[in-house]
N, C-alpha and C positions, 0 to 999 in steps of 0.2 A: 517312458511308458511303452508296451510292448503294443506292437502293430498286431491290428484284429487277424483270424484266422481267415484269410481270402482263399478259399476253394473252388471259386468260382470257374477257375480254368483248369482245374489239377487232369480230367479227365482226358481233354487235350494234350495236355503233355505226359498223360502217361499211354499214351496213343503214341504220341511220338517215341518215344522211347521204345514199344512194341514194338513197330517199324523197323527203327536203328538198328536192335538186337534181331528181326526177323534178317535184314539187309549182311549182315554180320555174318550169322550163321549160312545165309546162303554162298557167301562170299568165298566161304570156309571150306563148304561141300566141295566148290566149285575149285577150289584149292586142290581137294584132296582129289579128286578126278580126276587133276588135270596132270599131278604132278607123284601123283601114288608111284611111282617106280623109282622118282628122285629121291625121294624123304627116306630118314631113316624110321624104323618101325615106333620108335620113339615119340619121333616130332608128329607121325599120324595120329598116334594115341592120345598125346597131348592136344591135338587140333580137337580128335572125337573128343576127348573129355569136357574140354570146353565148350562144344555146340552142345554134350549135352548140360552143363550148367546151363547155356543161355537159353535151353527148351524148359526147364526148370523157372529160369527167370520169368519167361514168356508168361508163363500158365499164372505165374504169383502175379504179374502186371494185369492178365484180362481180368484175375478175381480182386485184384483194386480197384480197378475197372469198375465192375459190377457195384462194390461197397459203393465205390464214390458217385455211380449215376442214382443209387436207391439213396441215399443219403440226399441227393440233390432236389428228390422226389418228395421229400418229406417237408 
């Protein structure tokens, strides 16, 4: 038998998961600041490309976010 749909905490962790990926990205920046003369132009673009996926991710987490506290509301 398949176990009920518990939602009850999804917003929590997709909180966390914000976080993680916010903690990430800034780790990233703080990468590319520091070490911008080291890297080839490559591995910066690679780095940019990626924070921008994870700003992309961010946005799609806060509007689960949003579905999942209005659903909770219901």
């Amino acid at each position: 038998m398949a176990k009920p749909d518990d939602r009850s905490d999804n917003v929590e962790h997709l909180q966390e998961a914000v976080q993680h990926t916010i903690g990430n990205l800034e780790d990233a920046e703080d990468y590319l600041a520091e070490h911008a003369e080291e890297i080839s132009p490559e591995e910066a673009e690679s780095i940019s490309d990626k924070n921008a996926r994870r700003r992309n991710s961010i946005e799609r987490y806060r509007s689960e976010i949003k579905d999942e506290a209005e659903a909770g509301d219901e």
